[in-house]
N, C-alpha and C positions, 0 to 999 in steps of 0.2 A: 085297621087294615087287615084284609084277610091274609092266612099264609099264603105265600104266592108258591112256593114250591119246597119240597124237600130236598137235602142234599143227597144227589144221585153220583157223588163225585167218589172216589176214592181219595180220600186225606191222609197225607204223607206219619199222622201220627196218631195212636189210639188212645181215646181218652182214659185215664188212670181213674182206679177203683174210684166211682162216686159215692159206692154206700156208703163209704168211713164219715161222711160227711151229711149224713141225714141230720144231722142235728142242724136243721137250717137258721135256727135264728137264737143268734148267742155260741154258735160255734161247737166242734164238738164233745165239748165238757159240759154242756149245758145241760140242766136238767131237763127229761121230757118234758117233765109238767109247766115248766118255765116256759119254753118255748116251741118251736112248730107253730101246729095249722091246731091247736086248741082240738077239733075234733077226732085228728087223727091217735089222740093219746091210747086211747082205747083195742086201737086194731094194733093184731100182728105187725111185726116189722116188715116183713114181707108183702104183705098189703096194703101197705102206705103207701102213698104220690110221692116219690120224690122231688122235694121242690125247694129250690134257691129264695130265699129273704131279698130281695133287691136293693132291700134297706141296711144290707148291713155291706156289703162291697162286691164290687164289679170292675168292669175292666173297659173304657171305651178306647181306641185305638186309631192310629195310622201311622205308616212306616216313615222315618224320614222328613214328618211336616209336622212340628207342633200348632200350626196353627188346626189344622181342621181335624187332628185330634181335640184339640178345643171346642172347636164349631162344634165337635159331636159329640161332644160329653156336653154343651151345655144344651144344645139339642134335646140329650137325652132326657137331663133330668127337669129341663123343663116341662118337655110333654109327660114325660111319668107326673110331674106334680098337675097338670091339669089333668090327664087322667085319673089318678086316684085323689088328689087334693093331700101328698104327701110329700114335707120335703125331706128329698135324700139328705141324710148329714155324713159325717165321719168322711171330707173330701180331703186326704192325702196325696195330694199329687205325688210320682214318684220324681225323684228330682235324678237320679245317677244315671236313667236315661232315655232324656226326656226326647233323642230322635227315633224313638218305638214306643213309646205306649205314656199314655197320660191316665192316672188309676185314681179309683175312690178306693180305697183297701189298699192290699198289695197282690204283687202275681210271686208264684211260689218260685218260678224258673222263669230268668231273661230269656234263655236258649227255647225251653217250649213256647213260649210265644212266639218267638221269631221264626220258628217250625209252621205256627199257625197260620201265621201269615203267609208263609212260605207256600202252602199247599191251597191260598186264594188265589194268591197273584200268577198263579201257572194259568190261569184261563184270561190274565188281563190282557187284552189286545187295543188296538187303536179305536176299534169298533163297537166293544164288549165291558161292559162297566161289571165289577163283583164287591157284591154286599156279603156279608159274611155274622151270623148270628151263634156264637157258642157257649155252652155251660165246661169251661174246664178246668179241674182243679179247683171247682167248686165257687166258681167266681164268672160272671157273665162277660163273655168279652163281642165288642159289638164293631163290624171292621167297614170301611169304603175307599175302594180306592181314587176314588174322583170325588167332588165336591156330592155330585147327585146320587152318586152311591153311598155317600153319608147318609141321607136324605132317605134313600130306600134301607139302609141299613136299621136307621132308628125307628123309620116306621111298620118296620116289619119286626123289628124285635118286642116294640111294644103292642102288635097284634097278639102275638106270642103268651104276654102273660095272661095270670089268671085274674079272676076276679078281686084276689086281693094284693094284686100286685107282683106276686111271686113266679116261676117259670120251674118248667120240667128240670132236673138233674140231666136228662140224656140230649138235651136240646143240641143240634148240631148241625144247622143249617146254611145253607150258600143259595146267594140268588147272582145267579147269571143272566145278565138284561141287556136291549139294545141301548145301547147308551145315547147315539142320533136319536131315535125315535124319543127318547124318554126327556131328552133335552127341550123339542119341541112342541110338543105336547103331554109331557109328563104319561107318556104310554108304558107300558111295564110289561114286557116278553121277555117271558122268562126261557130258560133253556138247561136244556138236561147235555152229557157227554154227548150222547149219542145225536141231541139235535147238531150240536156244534158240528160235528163233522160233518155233517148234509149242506151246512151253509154255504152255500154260493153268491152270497151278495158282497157288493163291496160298502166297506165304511166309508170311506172319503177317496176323492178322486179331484188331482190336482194337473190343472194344466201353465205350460209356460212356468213351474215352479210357485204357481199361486192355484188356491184352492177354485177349485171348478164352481162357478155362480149358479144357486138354485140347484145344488147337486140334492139330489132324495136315493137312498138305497136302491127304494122300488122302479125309478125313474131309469129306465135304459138307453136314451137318446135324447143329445144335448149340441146346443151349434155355438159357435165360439169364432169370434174375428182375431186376426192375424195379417201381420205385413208383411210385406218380402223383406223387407230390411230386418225385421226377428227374425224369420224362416218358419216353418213350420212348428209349432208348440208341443216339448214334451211331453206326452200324457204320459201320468203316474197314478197306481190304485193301491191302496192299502187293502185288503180284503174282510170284509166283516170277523171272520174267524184267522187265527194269523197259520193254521195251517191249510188255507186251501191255495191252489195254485194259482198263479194269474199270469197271463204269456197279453203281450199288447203289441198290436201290430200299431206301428206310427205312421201319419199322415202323411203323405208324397204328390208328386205332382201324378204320378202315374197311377192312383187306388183313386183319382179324385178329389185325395184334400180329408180323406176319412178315413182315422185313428180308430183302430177297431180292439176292445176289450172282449178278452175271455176270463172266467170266473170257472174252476172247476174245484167242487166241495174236498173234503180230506176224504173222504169218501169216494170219490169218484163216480157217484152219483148222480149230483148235480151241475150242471150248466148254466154259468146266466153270460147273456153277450150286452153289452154297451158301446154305442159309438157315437165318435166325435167329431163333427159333421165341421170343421174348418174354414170361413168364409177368406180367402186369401185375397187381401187388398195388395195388388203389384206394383201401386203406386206409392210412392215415399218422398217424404221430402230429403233434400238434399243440401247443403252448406251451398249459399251463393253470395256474393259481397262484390258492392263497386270497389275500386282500386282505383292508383293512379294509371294513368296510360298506358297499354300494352304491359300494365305488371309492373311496370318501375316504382322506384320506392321513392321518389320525388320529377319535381316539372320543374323546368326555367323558362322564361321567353324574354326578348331582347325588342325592343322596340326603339329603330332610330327614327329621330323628331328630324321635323323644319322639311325635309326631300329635297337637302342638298347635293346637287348631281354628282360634285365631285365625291364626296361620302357614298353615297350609293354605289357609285365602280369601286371604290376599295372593297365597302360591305360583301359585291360580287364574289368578289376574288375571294373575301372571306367566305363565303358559301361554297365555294370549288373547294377549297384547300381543308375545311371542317365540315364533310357532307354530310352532318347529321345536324347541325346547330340549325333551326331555324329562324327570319326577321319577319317583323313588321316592321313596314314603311309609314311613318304615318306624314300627309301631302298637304300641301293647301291648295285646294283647289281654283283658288286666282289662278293658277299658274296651268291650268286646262280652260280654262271658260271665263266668261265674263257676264253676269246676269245681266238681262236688258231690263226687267220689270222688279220693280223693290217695294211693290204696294202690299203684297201679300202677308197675311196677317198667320200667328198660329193656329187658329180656326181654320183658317181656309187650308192650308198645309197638312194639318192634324189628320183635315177630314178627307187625302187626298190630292187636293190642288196639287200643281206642281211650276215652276216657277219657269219663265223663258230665259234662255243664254245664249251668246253668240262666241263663236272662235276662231282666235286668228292664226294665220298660218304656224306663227310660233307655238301658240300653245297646239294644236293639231299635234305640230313636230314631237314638243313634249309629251303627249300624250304618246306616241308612237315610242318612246327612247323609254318610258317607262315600261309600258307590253312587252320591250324585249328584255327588263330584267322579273318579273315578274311572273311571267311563263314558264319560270324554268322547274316553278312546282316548289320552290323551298322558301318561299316568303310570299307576302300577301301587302296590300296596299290598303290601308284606313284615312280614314277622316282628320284632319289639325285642322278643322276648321275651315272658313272660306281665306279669312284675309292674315289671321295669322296676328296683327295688329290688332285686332278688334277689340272697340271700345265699345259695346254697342248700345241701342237702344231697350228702352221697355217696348214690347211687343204689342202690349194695348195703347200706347199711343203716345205715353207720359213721356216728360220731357226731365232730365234729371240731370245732375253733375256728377262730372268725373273727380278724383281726385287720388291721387298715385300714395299709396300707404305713408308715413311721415313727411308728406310732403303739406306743401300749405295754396299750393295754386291751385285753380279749381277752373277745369273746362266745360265747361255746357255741352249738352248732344246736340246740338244746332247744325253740327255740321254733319253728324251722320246721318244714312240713312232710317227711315219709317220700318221696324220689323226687321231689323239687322239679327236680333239675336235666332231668328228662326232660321235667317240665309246661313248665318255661320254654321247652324246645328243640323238642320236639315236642307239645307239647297244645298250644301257640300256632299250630303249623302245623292241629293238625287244625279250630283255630278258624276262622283263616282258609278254610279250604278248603273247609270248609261251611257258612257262614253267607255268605261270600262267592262263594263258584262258582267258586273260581280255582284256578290252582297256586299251592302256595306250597312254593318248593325252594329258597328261601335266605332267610337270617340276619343279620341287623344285630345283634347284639349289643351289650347293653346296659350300658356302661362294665366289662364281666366279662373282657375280651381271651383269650385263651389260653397264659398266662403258668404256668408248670409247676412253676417253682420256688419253694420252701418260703420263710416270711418267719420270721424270727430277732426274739425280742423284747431289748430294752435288757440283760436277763439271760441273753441266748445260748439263750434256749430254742427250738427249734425247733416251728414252726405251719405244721401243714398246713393249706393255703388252700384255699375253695372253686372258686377259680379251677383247680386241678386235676382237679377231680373235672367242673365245668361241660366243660372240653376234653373229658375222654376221651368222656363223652355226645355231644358234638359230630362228634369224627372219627369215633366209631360209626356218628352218623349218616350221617354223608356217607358213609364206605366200605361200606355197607349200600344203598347209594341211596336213603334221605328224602330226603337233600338232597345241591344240588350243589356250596356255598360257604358263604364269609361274609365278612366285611368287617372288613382292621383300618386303624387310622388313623397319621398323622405331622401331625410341625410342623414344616414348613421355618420358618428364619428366615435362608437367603441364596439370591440365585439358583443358585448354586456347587450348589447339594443337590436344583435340580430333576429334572437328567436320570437319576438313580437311582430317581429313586420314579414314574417312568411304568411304567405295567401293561402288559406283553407275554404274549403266550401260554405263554410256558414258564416266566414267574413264577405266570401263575396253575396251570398243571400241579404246578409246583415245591411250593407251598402250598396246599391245596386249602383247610383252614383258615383263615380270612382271606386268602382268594386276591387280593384288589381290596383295596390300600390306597387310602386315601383321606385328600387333604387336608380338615384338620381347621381350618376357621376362624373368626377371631375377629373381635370388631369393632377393637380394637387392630391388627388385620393389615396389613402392606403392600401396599392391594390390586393392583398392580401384578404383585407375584407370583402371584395368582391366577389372570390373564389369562395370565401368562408360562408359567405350567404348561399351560396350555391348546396354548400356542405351540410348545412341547416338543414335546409329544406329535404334534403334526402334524405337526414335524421328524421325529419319530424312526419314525412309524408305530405309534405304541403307544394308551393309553386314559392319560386325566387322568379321576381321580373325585373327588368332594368332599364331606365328612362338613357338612353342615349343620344345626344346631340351630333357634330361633327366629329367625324373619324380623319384626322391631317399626320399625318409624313413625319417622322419625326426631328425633319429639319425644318418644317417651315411653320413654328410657330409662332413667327416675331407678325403674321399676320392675323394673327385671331385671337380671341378673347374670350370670359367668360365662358360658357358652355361648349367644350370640346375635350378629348377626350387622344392621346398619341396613338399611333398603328402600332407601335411595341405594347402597350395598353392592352389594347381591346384583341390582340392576338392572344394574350395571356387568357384573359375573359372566354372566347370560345373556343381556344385547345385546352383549358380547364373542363367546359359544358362537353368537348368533345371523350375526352379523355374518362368519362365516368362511366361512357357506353349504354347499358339498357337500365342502370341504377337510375338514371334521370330521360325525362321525357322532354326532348326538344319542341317546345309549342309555339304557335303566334299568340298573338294577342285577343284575336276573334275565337280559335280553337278550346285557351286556355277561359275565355267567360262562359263560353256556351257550356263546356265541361264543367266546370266546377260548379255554377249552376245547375245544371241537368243534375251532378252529385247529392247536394245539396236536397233534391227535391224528388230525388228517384226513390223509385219500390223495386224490390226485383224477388222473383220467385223462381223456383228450380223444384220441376219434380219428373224422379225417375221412375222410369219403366223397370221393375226387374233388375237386371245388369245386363240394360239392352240400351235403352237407350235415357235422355236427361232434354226435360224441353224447359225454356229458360226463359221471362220473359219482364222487362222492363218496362215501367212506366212513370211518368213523373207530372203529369198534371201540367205542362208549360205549354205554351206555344209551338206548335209542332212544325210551323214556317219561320220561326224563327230559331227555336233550340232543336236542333237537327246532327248536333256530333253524337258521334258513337261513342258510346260508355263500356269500358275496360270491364267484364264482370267474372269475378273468378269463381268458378262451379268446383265443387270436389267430386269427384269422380268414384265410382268403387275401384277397391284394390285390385279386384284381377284387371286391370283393364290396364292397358302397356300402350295403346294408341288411342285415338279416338279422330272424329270423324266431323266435320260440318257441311252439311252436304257433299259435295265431292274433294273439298280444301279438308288436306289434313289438319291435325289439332297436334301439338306436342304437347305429352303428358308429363306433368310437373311433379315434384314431392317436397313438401316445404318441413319445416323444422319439424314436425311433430310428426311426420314420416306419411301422414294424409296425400292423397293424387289427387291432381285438381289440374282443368286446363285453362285456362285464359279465352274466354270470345266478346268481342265488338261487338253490339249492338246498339239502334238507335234506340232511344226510348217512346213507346208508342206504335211500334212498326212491326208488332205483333209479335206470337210464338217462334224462337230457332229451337232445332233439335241437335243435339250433341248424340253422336252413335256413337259404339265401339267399336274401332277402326280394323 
């Protein structure tokens, strides 16, 4: 390698007399004729080369790192031994201190070396790498302060010697080089005092706290993406030379988005300008998450069975007196109509058909006595089926026995009707639906469960149950979409058993069949567990439901039996659901399927504008005519924001534990983009 440049530096220290030490090889007691350059014996002392042995000790270095003092002492002596084919010997490392210098010999003085150094490292910059080649004290010392300036260091020192391996007495060289450039393509620009000061380029330039991508010195204009939620990215420049100035104007909305560099030399010479062209994305995403309804931390729903009138006016009362608890009625629809045609099969049905009925004045009347407790907006009327009794038939035609669980008698379907299990399932919905004006998209079933398996009589004989044939009509109907659910029941009898049977979304996904269990109670019941299941569910985030039969007086129970439940009871029951406020979400039974479905199956996405405005939007892949509730979705809002806005209905702004703002909005799923402003 050729010299790359002379030391044009001023060094903090002057090299000490070198003549005493002409005797280069073998030291200076050595005889001339023993040692030296063989031809200089002859000339004057004066007119000798003075020149260093390489072979007998040197100095390779670095401050603070024994390792690439290493790297460069084996560096060195290896390329010395293929250059001349000679191996260096007499390698003494110094050991007392080994974080300055790694020696083949010794150094006379710790302190001058550490001067030597001393008078490199005042040009090291972020930018500027220093190789450093010296004869002092009669010993070669060879310096870098980065890995690559080892690199130039060794191969500039071994330019340096002569033919027979030896090097000048006065040698005293520094390379000052771009250390970027030299990284990338081993380029070598070198630089004198007086360049340094002209420098106006920068070494590195970092944006957002991370290095600027495809950053080049020479390179002045550079574009870089940004979101409003970072904010605009700080630009940071280290300057090639560490004395020249840099002043950086930062990107705004009002320059346009463009971080503007200036570079002026130590000199004040030169100028270099750079800038950083900011693509600002205004859009970000945002924190969005379904909830339970309106934000409650649990759901309950109550559902009374059979549509006994006298039950229903108490339940009234209880409606007035608890205005927030809501029911489901579930009816049998004998008691509004009476089908005149019973040929109709589930095919036909399935595919639309619909079944004729006729009505008599009574049931008219009932029909009318129910519109006026169900109008009042706080409960809803579902399906128990047609006859309530129902034993019914196989729908394709078969003909089978009945037989009552441990029991041993066994009745034929002979006496019911052809396609019973469809009337029960859906000719009760199309009752409802038109006599009433409503949807009717779910089933309470009437002690029929959906139990599949075959019952065995006292003789092993096997009895296909109507309970099979009622199921498969049923999941027909649901995976057809009539309908979206149904309801089966339990009986706790310890607290130990309540937190399994709270309703979560993916229970009701899981079973779409009696998707909503429901507690089943008695007037023998521990009412305490009742309120406790309630208590669950707001623990856990899920729905408490409850199967209810008759609501009676609590003096007149010497006339009922089995399935009922006292007016002291069930008062505790919804001034309990009453008393929890917006902790629990009062639902029916239609409300709480459609939700926790819709839950179960919903996406929802949130992205805002700036801290302008937040478009939100839900979808869930279902049937859009039949899963039609509005899903609770809680968006987090930015912190300046103290109101906000949904079209013209205000929004109340929230702050939950972790001190985040968020509002609560309804949405159906499917029913397109809402925006959230700030109010």
């Amino acid at each position: 390698m050729k010299r790359l440049i002379s030391l044009l530096l001023a060094l903090v220290l002057l090299l000490s007399s070198l003549t005493v030490l002409t005797a280069c090889k073998g030291g200076p007691d050595t005889d001339p004729d023993e040692g030296g350059n063989g031809d200089e014996t002859d000339l004057p002392d004066d007119e000798k080369e003075k020149l260093l042995d390489i072979t007998d000790e040197f100095i390779v270095s670095y401050d603070a790192s024994g390792f690439r003092g290493a790297k460069l002492a084996k560096t060195f002596t290896d390329s010395y031994k293929k250059k001349f084919n000679i191996e260096l010997t007499d390698k003494s490392y110094t050991n007392d201190a080994p974080e300055y210098e790694i020696a083949i010999g010794s150094f006379k003085s710790r302190e001058d070396f550490k001067d030597i150094i001393s008078s490199a490292q005042q040009f090291v910059t972020s930018g500027i790498s220093v190789a450093l080649v010296r004869v002092q004290e009669g010993r070669l010392i060879i310096y870098g302060n980065t890995d690559d300036a080892v690199e130039v260091a060794v191969n500039h020192a071994i330019s340096l010697l002569n033919d027979d391996g030896d090097i000048a007495l006065d040698t005293d060289e520094t390379v000052i080089f771009n250390a970027l450039d030299y990284k990338t393509d081993k380029t070598l620009t070198g630089y004198t005092a007086t360049d340094l000061r002209e420098l106006s380029s920068a070494a590195a330039m970092t944006v957002g706290g991370k290095a600027l991508p495809g950053f080049k010195p020479n390179a002045t204009t550079y574009t870089v993406d940004a979101t409003f939620k970072e904010g605009y990215p700080t630009v940071t420049v280290t300057p090639l030379w560490k004395d020249s100035v840099v002043s950086v104007t930062p990107a705004t909305d009002e320059n346009g988005g463009i971080a503007t560099v200036r570079i002026t030399s130590a000199s004040g010479n030169g100028v270099s300008v750079y800038t950083v062209n900011v693509n600002m994305n205004n859009y970000y995403e945002v924190g969005a998450e379904i909830v339970n309804k309106n934000g409650a931390d649990g759901a309950v729903c109550f559902v009374i069975d059979d549509g006994v009138w006298a039950t229903t006016l108490l339940a009234d009362e209880f409606m007035t007196k608890y205005n927030k608890i809501k029911l489901t009625f579930a009816v049998k629809t004998k008691d509004f109509a009476t089908f005149t045609t019973n040929s109709a099969g589930t095919a036909y049905v399935m595919s639309g058909g619909k079944y004729t009925y006729s009505q008599t004045t009574t049931q008219k009347n009932t029909v009318n006595n129910w519109k006026g407790i169900i109008d009042n907006g706080r409960c809803e009327i579902v399906s128990h089926t047609h006859t309530h009794a129902f034993h019914g038939t196989n729908d394709d035609g078969g003909s089978f026995k009945y037989v009552k669980n441990g029991e041993t008698t066994v009745t034929t379907s002979g006496s019911f009707p052809q396609g019973s299990s469809t009337i029960e399932i859906l000719g009760s919905k199309q009752v409802l639906e038109e006599l009433f004006g409503i949807e009717a998209v779910t089933l309470i079933h009437a002690g029929i469960g959906v139990r599949t398996a075959d019952y065995k009589l006292s003789d092993g004989t096997v009895i296909t149950t109507y309970k099979k044939f009622f199921n498969e009509v049923l999941t027909k109907a649901i995976n057809d979409g009539k309908l979206i659910g149904s309801r089966g029941t339990f009986s706790p009898t310890v607290e130990a058993d309540l937190p399994s049977k709270v309703n979560t979304p993916k229970i009701f996904e899981d079973r779409k069949v009696s998707g909503i269990y429901a507690y089943m109670v008695r007037p023998d019941d521990n009412t305490d567990l009742w309120t406790k299941y309630i208590d669950e569910a707001v623990k856990s985030g899920g729905l408490a439901a409850f199967c209810i039969h008759k609501i009676v007086p609590d003096a007149d129970t010497s006339t009922h039996n089995g399935h009922y439940i006292l007016k002291t009871q069930a008062d505790k029951l919804f001034k309990h659901a009453q008393s929890l406020g917006k902790s629990v979400a009062n639902m029916t039974f239609t409300e709480a399927t459609k939700y926790y479905r819709e839950w179960n199956s919903a996406k929802v996405t949130a992205t805002a504008y700036k801290e302008e405005s937040i478009k939100i939007k839900v979808t869930d892949g279902l049937n859009n005519s039949l899963f039609n509730e509005a899903l609770t979705v809680k968006v987090t809002v930015p912190a300046s924001w103290t109101s906000a806005k949904l079209g013209s209905s205000n929004l109340t702004v929230n702050t939950d534990s972790t001190g985040a703002k968020y509002v609560l909005v309804n949405i159906v799923p499917d029913s397109g983009e809402v925006t959230v402003t700030r109010g």
